[in-house]
Biotite code that builds the C-alpha atoms (Angstrom):
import biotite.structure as struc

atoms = struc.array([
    struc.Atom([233.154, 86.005, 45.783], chain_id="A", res_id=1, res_name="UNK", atom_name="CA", element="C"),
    struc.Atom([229.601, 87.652, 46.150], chain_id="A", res_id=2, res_name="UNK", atom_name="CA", element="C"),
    struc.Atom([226.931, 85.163, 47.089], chain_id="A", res_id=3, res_name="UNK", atom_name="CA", element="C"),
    struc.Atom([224.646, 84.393, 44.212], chain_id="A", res_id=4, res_name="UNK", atom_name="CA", element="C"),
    struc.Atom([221.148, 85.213, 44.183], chain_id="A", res_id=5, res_name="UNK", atom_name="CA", element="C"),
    struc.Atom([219.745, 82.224, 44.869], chain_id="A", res_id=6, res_name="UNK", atom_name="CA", element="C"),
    struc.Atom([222.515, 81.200, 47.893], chain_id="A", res_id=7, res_name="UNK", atom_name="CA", element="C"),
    struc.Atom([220.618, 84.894, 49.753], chain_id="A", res_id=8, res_name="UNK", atom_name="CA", element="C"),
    struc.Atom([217.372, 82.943, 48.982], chain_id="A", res_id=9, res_name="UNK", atom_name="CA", element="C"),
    struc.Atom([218.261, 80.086, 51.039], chain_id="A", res_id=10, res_name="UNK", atom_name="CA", element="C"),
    struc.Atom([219.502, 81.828, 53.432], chain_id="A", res_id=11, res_name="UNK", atom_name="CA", element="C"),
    struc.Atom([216.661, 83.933, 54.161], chain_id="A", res_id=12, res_name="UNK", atom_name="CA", element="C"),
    struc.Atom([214.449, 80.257, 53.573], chain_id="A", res_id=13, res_name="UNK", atom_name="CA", element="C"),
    struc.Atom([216.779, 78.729, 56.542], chain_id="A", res_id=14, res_name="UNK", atom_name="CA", element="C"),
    struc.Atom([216.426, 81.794, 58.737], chain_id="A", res_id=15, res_name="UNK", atom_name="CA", element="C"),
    struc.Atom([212.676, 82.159, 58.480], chain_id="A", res_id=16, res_name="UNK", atom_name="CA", element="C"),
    struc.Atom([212.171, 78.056, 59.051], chain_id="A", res_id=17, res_name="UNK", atom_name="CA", element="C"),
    struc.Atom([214.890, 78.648, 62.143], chain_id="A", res_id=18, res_name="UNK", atom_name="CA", element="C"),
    struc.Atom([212.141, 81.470, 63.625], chain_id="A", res_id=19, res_name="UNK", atom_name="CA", element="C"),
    struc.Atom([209.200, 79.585, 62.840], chain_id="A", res_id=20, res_name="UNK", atom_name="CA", element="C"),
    struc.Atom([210.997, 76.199, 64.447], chain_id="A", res_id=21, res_name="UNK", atom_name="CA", element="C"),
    struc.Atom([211.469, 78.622, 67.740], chain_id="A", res_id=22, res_name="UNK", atom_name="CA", element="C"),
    struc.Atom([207.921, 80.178, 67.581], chain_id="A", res_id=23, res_name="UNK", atom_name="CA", element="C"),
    struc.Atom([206.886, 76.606, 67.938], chain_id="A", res_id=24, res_name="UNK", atom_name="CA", element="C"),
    struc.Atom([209.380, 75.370, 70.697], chain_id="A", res_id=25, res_name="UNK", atom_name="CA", element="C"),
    struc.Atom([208.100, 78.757, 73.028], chain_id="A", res_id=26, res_name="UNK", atom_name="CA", element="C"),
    struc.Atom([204.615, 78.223, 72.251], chain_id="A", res_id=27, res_name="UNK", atom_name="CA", element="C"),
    struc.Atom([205.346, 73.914, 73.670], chain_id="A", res_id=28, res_name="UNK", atom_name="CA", element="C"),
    struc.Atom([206.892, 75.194, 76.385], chain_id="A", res_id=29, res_name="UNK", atom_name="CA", element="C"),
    struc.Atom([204.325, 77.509, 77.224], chain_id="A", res_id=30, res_name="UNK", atom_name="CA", element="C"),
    struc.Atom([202.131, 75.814, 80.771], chain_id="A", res_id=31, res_name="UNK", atom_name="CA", element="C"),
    struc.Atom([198.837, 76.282, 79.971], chain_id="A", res_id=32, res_name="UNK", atom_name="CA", element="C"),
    struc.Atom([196.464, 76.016, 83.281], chain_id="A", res_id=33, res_name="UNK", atom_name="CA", element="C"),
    struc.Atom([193.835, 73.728, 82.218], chain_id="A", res_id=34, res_name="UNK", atom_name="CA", element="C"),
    struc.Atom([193.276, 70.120, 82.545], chain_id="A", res_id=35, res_name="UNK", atom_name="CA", element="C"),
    struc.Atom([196.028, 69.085, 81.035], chain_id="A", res_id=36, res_name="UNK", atom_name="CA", element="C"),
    struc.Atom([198.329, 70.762, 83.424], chain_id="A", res_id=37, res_name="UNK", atom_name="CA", element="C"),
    struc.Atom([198.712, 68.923, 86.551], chain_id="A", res_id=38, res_name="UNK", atom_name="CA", element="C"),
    struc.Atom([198.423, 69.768, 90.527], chain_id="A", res_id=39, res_name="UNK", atom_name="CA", element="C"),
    struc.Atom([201.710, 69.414, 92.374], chain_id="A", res_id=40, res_name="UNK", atom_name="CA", element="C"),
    struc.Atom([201.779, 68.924, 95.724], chain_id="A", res_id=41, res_name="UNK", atom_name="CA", element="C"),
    struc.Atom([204.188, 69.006, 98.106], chain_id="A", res_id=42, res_name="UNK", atom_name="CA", element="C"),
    struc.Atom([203.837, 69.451, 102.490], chain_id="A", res_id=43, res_name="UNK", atom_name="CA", element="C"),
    struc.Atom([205.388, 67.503, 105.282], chain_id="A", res_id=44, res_name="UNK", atom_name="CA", element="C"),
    struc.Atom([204.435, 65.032, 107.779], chain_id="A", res_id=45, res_name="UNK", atom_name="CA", element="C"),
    struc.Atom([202.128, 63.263, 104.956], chain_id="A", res_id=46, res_name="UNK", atom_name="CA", element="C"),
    struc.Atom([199.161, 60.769, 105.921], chain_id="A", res_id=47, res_name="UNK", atom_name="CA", element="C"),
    struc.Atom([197.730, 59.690, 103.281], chain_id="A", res_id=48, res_name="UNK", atom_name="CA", element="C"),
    struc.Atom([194.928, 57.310, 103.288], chain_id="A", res_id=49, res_name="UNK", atom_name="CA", element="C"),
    struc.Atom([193.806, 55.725, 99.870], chain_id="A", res_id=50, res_name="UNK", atom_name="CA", element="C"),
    struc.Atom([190.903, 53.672, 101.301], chain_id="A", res_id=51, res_name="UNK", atom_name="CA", element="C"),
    struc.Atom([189.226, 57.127, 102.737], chain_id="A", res_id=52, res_name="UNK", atom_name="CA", element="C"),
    struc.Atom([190.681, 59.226, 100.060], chain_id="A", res_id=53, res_name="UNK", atom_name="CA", element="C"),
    struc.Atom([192.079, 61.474, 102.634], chain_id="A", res_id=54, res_name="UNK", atom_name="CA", element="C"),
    struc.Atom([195.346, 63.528, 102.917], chain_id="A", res_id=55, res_name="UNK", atom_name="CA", element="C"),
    struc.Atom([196.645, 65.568, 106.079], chain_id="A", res_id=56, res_name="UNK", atom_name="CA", element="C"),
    struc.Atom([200.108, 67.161, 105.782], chain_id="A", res_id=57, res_name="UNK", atom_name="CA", element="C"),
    struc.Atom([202.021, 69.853, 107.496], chain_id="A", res_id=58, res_name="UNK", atom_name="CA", element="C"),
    struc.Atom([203.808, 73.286, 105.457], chain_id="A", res_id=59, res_name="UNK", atom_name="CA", element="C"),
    struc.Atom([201.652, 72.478, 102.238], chain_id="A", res_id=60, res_name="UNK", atom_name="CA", element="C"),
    struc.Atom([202.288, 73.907, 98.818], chain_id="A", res_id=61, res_name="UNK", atom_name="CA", element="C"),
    struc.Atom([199.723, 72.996, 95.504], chain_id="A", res_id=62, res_name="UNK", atom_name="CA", element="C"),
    struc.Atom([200.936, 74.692, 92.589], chain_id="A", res_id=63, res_name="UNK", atom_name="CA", element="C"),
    struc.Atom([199.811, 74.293, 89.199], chain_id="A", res_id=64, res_name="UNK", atom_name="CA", element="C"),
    struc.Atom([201.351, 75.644, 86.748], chain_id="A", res_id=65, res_name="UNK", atom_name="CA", element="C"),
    struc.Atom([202.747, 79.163, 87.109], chain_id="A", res_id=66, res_name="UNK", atom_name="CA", element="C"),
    struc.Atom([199.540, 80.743, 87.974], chain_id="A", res_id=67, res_name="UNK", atom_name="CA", element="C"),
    struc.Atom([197.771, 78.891, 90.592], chain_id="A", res_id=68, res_name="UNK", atom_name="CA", element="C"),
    struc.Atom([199.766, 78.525, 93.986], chain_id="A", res_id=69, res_name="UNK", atom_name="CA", element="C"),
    struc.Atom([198.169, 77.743, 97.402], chain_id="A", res_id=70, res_name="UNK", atom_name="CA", element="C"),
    struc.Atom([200.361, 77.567, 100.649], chain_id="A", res_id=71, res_name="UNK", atom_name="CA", element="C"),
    struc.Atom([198.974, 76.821, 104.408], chain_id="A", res_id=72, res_name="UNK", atom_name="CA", element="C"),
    struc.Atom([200.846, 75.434, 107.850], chain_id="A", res_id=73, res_name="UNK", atom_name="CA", element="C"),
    struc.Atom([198.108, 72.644, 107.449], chain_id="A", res_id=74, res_name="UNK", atom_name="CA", element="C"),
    struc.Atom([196.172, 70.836, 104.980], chain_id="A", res_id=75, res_name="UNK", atom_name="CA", element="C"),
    struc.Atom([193.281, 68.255, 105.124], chain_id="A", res_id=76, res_name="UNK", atom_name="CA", element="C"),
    struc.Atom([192.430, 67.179, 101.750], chain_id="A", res_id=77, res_name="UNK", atom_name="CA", element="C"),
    struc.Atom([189.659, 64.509, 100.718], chain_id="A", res_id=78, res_name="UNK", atom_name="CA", element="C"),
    struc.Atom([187.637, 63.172, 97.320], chain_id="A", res_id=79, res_name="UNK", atom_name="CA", element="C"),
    struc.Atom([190.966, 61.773, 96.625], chain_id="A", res_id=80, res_name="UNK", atom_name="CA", element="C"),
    struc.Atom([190.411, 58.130, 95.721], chain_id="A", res_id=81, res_name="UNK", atom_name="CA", element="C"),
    struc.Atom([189.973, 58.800, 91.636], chain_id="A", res_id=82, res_name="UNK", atom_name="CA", element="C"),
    struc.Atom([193.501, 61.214, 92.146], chain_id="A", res_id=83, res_name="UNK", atom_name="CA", element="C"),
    struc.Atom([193.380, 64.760, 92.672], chain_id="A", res_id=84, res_name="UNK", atom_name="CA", element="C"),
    struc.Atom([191.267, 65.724, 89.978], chain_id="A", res_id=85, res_name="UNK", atom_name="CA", element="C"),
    struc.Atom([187.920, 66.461, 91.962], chain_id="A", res_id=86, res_name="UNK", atom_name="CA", element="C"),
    struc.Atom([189.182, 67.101, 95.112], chain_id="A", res_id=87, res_name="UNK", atom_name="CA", element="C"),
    struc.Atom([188.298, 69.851, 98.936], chain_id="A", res_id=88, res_name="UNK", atom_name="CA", element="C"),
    struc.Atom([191.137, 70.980, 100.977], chain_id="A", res_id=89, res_name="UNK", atom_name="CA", element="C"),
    struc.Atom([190.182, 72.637, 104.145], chain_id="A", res_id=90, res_name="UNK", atom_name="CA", element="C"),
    struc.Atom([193.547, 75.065, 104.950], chain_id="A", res_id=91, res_name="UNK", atom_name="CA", element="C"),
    struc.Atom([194.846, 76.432, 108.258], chain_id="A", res_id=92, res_name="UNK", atom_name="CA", element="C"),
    struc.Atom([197.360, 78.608, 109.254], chain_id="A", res_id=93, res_name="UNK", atom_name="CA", element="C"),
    struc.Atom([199.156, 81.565, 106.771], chain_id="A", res_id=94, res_name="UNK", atom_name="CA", element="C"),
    struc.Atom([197.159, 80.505, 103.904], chain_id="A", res_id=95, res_name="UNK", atom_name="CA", element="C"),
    struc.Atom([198.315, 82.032, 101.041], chain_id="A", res_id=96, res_name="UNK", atom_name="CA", element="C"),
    struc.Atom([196.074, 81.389, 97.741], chain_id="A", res_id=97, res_name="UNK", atom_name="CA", element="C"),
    struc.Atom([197.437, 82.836, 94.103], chain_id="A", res_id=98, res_name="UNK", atom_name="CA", element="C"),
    struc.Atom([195.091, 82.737, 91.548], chain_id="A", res_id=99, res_name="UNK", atom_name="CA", element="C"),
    struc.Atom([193.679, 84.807, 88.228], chain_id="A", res_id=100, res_name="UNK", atom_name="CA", element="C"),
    struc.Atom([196.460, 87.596, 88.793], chain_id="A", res_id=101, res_name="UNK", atom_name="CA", element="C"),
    struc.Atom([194.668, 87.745, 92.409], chain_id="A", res_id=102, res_name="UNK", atom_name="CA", element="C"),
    struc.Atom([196.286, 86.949, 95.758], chain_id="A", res_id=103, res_name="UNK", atom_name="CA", element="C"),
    struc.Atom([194.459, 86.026, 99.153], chain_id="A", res_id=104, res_name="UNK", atom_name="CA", element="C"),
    struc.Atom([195.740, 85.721, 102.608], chain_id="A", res_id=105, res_name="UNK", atom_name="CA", element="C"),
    struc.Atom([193.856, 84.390, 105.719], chain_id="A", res_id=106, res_name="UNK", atom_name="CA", element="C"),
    struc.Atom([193.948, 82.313, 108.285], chain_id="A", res_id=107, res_name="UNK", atom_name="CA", element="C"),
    struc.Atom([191.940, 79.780, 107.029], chain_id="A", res_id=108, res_name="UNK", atom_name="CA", element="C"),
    struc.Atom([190.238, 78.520, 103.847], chain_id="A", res_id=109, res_name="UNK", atom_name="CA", element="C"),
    struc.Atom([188.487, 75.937, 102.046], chain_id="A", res_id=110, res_name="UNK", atom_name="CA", element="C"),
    struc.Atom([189.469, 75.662, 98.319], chain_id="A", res_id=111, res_name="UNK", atom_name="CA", element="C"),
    struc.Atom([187.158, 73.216, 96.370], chain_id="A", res_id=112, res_name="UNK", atom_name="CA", element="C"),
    struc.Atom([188.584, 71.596, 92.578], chain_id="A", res_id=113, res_name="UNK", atom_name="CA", element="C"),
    struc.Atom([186.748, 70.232, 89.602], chain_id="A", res_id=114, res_name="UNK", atom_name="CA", element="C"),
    struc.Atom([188.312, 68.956, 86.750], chain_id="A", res_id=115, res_name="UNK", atom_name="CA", element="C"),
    struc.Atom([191.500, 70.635, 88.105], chain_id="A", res_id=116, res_name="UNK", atom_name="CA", element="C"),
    struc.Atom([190.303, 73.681, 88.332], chain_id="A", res_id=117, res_name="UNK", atom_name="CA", element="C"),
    struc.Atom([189.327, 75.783, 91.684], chain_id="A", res_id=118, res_name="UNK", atom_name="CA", element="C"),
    struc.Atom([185.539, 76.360, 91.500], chain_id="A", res_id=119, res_name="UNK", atom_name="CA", element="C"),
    struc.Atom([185.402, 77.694, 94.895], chain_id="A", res_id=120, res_name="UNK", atom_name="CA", element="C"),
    struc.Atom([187.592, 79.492, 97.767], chain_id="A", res_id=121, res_name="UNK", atom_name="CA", element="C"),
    struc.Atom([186.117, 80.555, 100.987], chain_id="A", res_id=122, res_name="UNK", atom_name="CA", element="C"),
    struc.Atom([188.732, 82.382, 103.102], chain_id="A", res_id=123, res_name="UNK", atom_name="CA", element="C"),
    struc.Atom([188.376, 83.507, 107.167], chain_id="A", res_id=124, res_name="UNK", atom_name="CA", element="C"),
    struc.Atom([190.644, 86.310, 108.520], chain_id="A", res_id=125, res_name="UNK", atom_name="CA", element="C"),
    struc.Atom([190.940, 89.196, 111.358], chain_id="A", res_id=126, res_name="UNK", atom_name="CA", element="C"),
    struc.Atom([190.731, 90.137, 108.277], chain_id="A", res_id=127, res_name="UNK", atom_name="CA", element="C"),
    struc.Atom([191.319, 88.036, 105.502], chain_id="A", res_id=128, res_name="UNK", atom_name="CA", element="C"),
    struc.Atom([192.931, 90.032, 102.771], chain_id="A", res_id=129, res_name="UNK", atom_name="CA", element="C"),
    struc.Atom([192.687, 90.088, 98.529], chain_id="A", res_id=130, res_name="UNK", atom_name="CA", element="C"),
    struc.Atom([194.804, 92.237, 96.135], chain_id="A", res_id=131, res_name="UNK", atom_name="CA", element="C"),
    struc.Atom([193.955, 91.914, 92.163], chain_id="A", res_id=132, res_name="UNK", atom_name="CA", element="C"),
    struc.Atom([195.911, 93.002, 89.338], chain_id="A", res_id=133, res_name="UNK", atom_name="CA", element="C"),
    struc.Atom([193.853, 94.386, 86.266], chain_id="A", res_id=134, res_name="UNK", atom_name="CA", element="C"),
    struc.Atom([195.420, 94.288, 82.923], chain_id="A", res_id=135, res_name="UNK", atom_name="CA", element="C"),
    struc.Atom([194.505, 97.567, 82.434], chain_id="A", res_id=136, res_name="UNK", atom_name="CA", element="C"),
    struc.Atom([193.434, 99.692, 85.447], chain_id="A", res_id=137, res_name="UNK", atom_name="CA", element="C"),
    struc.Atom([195.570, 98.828, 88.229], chain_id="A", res_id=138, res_name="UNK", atom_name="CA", element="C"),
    struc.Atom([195.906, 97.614, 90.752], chain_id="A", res_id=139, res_name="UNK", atom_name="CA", element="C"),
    struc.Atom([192.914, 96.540, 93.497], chain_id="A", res_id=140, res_name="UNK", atom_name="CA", element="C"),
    struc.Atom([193.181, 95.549, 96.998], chain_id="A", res_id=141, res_name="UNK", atom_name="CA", element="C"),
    struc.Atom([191.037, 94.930, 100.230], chain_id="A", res_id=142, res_name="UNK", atom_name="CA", element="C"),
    struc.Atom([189.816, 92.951, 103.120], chain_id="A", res_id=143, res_name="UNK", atom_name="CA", element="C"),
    struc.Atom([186.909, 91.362, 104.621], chain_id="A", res_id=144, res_name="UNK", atom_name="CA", element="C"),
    struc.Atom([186.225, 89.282, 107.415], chain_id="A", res_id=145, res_name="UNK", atom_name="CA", element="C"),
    struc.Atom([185.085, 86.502, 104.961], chain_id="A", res_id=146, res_name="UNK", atom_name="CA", element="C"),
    struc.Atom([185.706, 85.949, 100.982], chain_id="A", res_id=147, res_name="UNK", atom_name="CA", element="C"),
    struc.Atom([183.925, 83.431, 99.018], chain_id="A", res_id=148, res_name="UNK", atom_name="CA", element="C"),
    struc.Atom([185.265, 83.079, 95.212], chain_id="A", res_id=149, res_name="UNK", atom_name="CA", element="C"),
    struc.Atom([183.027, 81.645, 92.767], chain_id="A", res_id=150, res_name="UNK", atom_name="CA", element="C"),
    struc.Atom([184.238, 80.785, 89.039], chain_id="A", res_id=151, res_name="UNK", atom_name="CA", element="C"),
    struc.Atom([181.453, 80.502, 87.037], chain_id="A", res_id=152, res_name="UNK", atom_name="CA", element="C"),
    struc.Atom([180.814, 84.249, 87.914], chain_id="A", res_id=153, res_name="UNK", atom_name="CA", element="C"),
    struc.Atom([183.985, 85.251, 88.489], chain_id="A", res_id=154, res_name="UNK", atom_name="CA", element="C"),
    struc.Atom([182.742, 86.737, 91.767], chain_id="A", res_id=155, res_name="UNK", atom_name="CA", element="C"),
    struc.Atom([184.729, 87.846, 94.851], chain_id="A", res_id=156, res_name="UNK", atom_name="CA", element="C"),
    struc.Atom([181.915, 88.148, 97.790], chain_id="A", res_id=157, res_name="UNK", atom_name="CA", element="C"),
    struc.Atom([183.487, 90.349, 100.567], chain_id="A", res_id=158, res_name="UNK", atom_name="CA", element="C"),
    struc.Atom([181.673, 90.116, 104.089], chain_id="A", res_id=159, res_name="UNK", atom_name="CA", element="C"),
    struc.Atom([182.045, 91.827, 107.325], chain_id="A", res_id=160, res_name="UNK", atom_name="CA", element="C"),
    struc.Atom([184.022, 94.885, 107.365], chain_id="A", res_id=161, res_name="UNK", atom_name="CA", element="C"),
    struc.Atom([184.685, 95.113, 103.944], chain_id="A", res_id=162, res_name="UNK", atom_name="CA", element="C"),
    struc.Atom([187.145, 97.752, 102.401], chain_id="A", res_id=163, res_name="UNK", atom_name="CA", element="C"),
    struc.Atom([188.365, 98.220, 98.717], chain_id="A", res_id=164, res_name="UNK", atom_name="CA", element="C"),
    struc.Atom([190.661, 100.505, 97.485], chain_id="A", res_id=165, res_name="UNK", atom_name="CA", element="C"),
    struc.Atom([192.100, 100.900, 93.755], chain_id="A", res_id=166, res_name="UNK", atom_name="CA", element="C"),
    struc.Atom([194.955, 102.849, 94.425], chain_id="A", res_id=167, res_name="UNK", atom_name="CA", element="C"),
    struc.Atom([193.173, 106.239, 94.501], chain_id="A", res_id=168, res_name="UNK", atom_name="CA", element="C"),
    struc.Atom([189.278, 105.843, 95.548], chain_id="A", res_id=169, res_name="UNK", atom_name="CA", element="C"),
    struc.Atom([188.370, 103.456, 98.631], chain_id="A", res_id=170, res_name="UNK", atom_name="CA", element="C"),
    struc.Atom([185.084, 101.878, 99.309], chain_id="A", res_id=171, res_name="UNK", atom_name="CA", element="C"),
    struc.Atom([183.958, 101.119, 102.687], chain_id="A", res_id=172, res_name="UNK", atom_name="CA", element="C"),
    struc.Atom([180.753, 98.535, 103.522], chain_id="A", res_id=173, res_name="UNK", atom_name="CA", element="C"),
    struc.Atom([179.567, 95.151, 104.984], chain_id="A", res_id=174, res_name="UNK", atom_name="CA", element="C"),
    struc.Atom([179.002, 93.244, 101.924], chain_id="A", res_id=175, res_name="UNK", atom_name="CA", element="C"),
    struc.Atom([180.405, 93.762, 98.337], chain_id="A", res_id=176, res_name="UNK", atom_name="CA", element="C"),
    struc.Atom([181.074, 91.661, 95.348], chain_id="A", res_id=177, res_name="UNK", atom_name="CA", element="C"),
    struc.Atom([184.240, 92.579, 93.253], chain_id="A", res_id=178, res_name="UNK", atom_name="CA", element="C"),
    struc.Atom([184.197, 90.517, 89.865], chain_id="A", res_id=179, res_name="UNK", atom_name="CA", element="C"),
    struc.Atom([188.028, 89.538, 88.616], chain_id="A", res_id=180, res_name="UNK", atom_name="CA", element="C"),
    struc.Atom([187.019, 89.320, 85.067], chain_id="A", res_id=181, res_name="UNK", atom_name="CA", element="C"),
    struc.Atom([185.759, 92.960, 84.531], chain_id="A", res_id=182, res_name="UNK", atom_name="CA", element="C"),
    struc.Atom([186.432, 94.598, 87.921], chain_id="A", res_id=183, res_name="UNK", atom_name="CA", element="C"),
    struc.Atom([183.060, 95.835, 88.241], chain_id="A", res_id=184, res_name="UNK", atom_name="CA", element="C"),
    struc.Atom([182.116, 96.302, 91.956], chain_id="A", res_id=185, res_name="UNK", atom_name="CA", element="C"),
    struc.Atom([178.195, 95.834, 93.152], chain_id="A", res_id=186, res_name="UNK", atom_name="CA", element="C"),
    struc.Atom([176.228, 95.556, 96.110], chain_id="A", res_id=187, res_name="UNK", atom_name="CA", element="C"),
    struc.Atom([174.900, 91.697, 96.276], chain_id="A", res_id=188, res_name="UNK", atom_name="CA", element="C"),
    struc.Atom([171.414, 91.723, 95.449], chain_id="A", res_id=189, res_name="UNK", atom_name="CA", element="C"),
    struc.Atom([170.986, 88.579, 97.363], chain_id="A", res_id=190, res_name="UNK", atom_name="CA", element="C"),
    struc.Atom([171.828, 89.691, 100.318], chain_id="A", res_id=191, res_name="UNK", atom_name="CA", element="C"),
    struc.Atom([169.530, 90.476, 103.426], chain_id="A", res_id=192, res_name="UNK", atom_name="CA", element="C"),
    struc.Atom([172.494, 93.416, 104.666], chain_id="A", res_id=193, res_name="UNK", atom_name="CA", element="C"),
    struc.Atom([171.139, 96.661, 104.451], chain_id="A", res_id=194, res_name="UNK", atom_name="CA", element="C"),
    struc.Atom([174.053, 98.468, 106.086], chain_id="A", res_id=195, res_name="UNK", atom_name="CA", element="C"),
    struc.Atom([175.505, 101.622, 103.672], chain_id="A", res_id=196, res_name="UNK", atom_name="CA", element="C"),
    struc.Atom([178.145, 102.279, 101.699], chain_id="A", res_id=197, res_name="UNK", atom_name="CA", element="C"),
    struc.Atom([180.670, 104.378, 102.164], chain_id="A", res_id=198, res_name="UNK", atom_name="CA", element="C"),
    struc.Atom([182.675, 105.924, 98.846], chain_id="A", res_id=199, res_name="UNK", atom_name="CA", element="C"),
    struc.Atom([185.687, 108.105, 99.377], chain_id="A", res_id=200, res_name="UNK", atom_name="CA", element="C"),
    struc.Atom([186.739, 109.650, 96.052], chain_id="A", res_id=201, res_name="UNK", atom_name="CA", element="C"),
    struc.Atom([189.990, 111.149, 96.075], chain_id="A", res_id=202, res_name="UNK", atom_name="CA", element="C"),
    struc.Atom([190.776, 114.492, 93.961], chain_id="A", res_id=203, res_name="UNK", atom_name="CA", element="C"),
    struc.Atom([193.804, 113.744, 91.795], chain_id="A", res_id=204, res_name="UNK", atom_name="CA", element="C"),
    struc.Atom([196.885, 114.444, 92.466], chain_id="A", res_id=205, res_name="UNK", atom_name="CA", element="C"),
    struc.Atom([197.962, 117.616, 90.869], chain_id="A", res_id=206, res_name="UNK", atom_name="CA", element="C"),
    struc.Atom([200.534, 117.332, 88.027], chain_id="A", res_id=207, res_name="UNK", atom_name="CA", element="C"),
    struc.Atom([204.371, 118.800, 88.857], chain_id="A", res_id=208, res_name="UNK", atom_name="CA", element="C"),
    struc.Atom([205.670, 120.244, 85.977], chain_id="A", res_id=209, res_name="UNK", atom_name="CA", element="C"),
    struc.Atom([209.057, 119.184, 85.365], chain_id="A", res_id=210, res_name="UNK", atom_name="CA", element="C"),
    struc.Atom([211.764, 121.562, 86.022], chain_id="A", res_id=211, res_name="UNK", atom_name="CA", element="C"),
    struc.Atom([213.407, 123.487, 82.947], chain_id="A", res_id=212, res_name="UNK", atom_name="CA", element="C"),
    struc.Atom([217.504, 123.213, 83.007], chain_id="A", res_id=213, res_name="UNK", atom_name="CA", element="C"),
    struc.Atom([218.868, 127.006, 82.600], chain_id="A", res_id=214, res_name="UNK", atom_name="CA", element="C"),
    struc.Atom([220.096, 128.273, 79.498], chain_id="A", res_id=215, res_name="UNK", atom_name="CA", element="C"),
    struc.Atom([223.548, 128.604, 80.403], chain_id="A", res_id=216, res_name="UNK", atom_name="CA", element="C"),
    struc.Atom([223.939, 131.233, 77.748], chain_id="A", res_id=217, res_name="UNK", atom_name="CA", element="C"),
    struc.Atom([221.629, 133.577, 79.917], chain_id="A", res_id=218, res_name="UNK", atom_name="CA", element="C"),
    struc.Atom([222.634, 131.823, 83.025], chain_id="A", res_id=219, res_name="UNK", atom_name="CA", element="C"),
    struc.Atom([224.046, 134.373, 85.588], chain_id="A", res_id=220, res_name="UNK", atom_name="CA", element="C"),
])
């Protein structure tokens, strides 16, 4: 027997509270990096001290959530008596920070938190080196002897034999500041360096027109 009309209304009632039900599950599940999302930390050879505050460990990882990983061969951390919420690490060895769809690698760093969230990153490398994913221009990448990252302007302050190059165009100077929220680059006003910069601007590529299959009617 045909369902009635009103049996198709409840099912279409049951199937749209089913997909509002999951909409909701997906959007709990969902780790939000803010302060409700907390720092995990893991390393070896741990010495903690809770009357200092301090922490020293070996093969560190802090991760929190799915966005913000930092790895080094050595970790000092301290401002930990109130937790981990306002804390400094000073990093050695491989470090290896992920943050705001960017990704630095050095050899060392100091990463300072607030409220959970990294404030500041200074990196040190031979050289230390930065890529950055924009949502919608591509990619960016480049080195530096020194990078300093400062949230509240989103800043990326490249010093000493600093290079940037977005997949096409490269940049070449001594100090530079790439911004992750917009991806503007500019020279830092602040600073006493007067060395030039050096723009290479590459002609695109030309376009290959795709090759046309035969007609295999007139095909000899």
């Amino acid at each position: 027997m045909a369902s009635s009309l009103p049996d198709r209304l409840k099912i279409l009632l049951l199937a749209a509270c089913l997909l509002c039900l999951q909409t909701a599950l997906a959007a709990k599940a969902e780790v939000r990096v803010d302060k409700e999302t907390p720092l995990d930390i893991t390393g070896e050879d741990i010495k903690h001290d809770l009357n200092t505050g301090t922490l020293r460990m070996r093969n560190s990882t802090i991760t929190q959530g799915t966005t913000t990983t930092i790895r080094a061969a050595l970790a000092n951390g301290r401002g930990l008596k109130e937790g981990y919420d306002n804390s400094s690490w000073d990093l050695s060895g491989s470090v290896h920070i992920e943050f705001e769809s960017a990704v630095i690698d050095a050899d060392s760093a100091s990463v300072v938190f607030s409220n959970q969230r990294i404030v500041t990153i200074r990196v040190q490398g031979k050289p230390a080196r930065f890529s950055h994913q924009q949502k919608d221009s591509g990619k960016r990448e480049g080195r530096a002897n020194n990078i300093d990252y400062d949230a509240r302007s989103g800043n990326l302050r490249l010093t000493g034999g600093t290079w940037l190059f977005d997949g096409r165009n490269e940049i070449q100077t001594n100090v530079l500041l790439y911004n992750l929220n917009d991806g503007v680059i500019t020279n830092d006003r602040k600073s006493d360096d007067s060395s030039p910069t050096h723009i290479i601007i590459r002609p695109k590529a030309p376009t290959v027109p795709t090759p046309r299959t035969p007609d295999r009617a007139t095909a000899q």
